[in-house]
C-alpha positions in Angstrom: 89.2 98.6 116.1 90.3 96.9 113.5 93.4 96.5 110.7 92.3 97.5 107.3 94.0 97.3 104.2 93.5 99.4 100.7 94.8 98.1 97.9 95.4 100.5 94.5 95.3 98.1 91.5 95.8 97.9 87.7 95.5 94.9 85.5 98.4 93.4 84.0 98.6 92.6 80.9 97.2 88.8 81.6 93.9 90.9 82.5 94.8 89.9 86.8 95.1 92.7 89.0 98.3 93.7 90.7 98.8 95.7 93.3 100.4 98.7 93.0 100.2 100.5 96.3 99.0 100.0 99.6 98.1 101.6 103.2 97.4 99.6 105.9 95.5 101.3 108.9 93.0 101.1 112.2 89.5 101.8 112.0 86.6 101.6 114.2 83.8 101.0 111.7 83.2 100.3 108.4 81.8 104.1 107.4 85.3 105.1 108.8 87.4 102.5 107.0 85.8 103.4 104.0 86.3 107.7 104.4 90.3 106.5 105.6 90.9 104.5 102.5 89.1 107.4 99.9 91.3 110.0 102.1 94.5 108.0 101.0 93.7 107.4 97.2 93.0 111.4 97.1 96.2 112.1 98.3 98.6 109.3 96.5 96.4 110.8 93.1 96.7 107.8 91.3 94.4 109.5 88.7 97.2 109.6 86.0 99.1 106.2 86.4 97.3 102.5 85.3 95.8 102.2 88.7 92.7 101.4 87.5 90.2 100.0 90.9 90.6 100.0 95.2 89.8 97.1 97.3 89.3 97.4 101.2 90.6 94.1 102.8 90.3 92.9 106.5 92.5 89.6 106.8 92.7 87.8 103.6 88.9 89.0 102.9 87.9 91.7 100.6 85.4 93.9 102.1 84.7 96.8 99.7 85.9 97.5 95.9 85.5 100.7 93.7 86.6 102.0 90.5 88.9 105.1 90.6 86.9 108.0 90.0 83.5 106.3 91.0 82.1 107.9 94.3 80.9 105.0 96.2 82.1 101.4 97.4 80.7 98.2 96.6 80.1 95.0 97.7 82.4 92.5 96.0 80.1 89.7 97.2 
């Protein structure tokens, strides 16, 4: 297992991204990190705020990003 870490942001208005809203949580894969973290942006519906991308963390690195409303994860590398 391991402690992952989604992060909903929106750009300020510099253009950086700030965090809006997180949910920190153990998962034993990857594939089950990545349904978790979709699970929990459904249900906070961030559709109608500035929350604008995700990010999956582990630590201080980030492991997956998406755009709200996309359907899959990427690669930030």
């Amino acid at each position: 297992m391991a402690l992952y870490r989604v992060e909903a942001l929106e750009r300020n208005a510099l253009g950086l991204h700030q965090t809006v809203d997180f949910h920190e949580y153990d998962a034993p894969d990857l594939p089950a990190a990545l349904a978790a973290a979709d699970t929990w942006l459904r249900a906070k519906d961030f559709g109608q705020t500035t929350v604008t991308e995700a990010q999956i963390t582990v630590g201080e690195r980030i492991i997956a990003v998406k755009e709200l409303g996309q359907s899959t994860w990427n690669d930030p590398s």
